[in-house]
N, C-alpha and C positions, 0 to 999 in steps of 0.2 A: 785833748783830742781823743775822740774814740776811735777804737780798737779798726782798726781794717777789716771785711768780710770774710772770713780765711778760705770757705769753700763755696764752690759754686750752687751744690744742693742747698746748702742756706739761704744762698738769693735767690733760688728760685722760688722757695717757701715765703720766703718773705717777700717778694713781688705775688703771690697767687699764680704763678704759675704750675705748668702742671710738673712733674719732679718722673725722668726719665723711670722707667725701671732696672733697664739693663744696661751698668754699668760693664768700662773693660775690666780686663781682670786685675790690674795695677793700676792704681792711680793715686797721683802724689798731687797737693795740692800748697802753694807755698802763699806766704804774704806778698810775693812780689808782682803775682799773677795780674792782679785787682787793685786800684785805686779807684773809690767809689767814694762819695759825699757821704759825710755821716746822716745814717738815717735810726731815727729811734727804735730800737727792739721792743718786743711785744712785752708785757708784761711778765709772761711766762716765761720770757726766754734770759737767762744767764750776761752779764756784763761782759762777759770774756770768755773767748772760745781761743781753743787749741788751734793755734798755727796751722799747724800741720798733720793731716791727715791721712797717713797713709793706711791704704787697705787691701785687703786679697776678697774676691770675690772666684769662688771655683765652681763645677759643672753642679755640684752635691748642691751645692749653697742656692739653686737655683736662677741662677747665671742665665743656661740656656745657650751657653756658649759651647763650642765643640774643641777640644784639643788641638791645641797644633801641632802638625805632622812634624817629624824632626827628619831634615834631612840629612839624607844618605850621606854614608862617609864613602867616597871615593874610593880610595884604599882598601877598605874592608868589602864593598863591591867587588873590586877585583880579585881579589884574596880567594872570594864566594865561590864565583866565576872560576879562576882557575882550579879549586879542588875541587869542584865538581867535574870540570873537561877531565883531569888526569884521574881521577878515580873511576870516571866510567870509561877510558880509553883502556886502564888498568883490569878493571874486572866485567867488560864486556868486550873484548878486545885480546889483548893479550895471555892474559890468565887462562881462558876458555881456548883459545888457539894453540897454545902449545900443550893443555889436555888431548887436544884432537890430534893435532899432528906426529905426536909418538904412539897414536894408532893407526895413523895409514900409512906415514911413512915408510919405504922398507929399506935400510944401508944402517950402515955401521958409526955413522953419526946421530943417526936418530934420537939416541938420548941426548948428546949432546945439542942438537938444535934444541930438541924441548927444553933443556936445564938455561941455554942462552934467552931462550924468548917468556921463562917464568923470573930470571933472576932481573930482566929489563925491566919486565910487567912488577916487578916486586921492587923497583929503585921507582919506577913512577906512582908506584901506591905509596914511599915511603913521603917522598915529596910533598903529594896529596896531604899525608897524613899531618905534615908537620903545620903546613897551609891552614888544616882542619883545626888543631890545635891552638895556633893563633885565632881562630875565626870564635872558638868556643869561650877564650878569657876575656878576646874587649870587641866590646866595650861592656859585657855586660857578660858573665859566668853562665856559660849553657853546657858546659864540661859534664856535668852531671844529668844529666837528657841520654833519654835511650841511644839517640844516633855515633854522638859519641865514644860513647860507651860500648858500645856493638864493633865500630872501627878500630878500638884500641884492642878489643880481643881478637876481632880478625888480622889484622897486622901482628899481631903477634903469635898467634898461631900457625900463620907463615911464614914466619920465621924458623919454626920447626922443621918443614920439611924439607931444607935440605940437608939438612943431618940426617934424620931418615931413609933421607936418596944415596948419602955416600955410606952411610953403614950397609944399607943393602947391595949396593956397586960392591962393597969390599968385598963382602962373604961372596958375592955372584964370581967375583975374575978368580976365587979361589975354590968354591964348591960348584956354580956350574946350577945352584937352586933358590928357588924364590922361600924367600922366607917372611915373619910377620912382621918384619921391617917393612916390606914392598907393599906387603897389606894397607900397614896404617899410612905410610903415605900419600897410596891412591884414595882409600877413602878420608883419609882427613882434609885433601886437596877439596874432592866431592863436595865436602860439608859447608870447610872455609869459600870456598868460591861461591857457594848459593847463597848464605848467610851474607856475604860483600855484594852479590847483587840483590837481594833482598835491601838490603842497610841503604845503598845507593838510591833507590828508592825513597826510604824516610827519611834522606837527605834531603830530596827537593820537597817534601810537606814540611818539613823543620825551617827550609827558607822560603816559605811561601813561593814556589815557584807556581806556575802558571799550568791549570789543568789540562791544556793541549801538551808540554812539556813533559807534564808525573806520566800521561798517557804515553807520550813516544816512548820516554824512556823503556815504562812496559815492555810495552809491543816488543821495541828491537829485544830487549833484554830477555825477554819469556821466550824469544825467537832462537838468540843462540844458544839457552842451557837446552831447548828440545834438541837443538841439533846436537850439542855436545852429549847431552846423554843417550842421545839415538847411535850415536856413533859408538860410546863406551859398551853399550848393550850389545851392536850388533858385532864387534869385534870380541867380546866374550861369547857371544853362542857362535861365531864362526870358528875359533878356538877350540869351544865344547865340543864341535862336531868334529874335530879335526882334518879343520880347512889350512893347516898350516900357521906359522908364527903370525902374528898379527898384532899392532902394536907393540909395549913395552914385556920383554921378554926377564922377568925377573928384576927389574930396575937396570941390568945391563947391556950388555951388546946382545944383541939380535943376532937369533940363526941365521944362517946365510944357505942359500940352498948350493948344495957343489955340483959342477959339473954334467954330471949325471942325473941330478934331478931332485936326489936324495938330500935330506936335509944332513949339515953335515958329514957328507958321505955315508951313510949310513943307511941301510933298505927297510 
């Protein structure tokens, strides 16, 4: 008995028919498919053909076909989702609010609300971050990408200043003067907090978010650093001009005006 048709392009060749062009991109073809009457092969063609034929047909190969989308993992959706809420809760939100606040504020807590509401803003960015890190291994290595990258220095750079803050608290309950401890913590704050809203930013182009979205973000975002550095600026030249204590007085307690008017008691 002869051999069984193995594939379907062969019987269409061999009936005249006309022979598709674009095949799927997998396709297995067995002996069990087909049970046809023996019919004689052309002259030209082979006694015996291969069973089975499996083949890959891709985009390159001219196919014509389009990728299949792979869907979304659930999990790593939320994961997205939530590092992006707590990082920009974190560094449009908190971070920038308790820069301001230890400048208008005026009582003998004031550092201490600021140091409560940056060390919250810095548990919610750690959060973020570890969220981040997860997001950046799977399913696929994007650790090495700017946005990354930018996140693991700022988080870490924040973590400097509160050591900065209590060495200058020390020296202040004991000298009474600001020194370049107070210095680098304000401006390192400065730096690290626009760089984390800068980064939050090339967060949402890294996960393709949605150009109404990279836009708000913007907006709100470019909104609170003018205010916070409209405030930082306006409490140094009120300072300059000697408008009295205004904001963070050395990294410590804050003048208190006495009684009489005088800061201090002092005329």
């Amino acid at each position: 008995m002869r051999p069984v048709f193995p594939n379907i392009v062969f019987l269409l060749f061999s009936l005249g028919m006309p022979v598709p062009l674009e095949l799927p991109r997998r396709v297995v073809f067995s002996l069990d498919v087909l049970h046809l009457p023996p019919r004689a092969a052309p002259a030209n063609q082979s006694e015996s053909i291969t069973a089975t034929l499996p083949f890959t047909l891709s985009q390159e190969e001219g196919s014509g076909m389009e990728e299949p989308h792979e869907k979304p993992n659930p999990v790593r959706h939320k994961a997205v989702m939530t590092h992006g809420i707590l990082m920009g809760i974190a560094f449009v939100v908190f971070f920038p609010a308790g820069a301001i606040l230890i400048r208008l504020l005026r009582s003998r807590n004031t550092v201490w609300i600021h140091a409560a509401t940056q060390i919250f803003a810095y548990v919610l960015a750690l959060t973020g971050l570890g969220l981040g890190v997860y997001i950046a291994v799977y399913p696929e290595k994007v650790i090495n990408t700017y946005h990354p990258i930018i996140g693991l220095i700022v988080i870490g750079l924040f973590a400097i200043q509160p050591i900065l803050a209590l060495i200058q608290h020390a020296i202040w309950k004991k000298e009474k003067r600001r020194t370049w401890w107070a210095v680098a913590h304000v401006w390192l704050g400065r730096v690290v907090l626009t760089l984390g809203m800068i980064n939050g930013g090339l967060g949402l182009m890294l996960s393709d978010n949605t150009t109404k979205g990279e836009i708000g973000y913007g907006v709100v975002a470019a909104v609170v650093w003018l205010t916070w550095a409209g405030v930082a600026v306006w409490s140094e030249v009120k300072k300059a001009s000697g408008g009295g204590p205004v904001g963070e007085n050395g990294m410590g307690e804050r003048k208190e005006a006495s009684p009489d008017g005088t800061e201090d008691g002092k005329a």
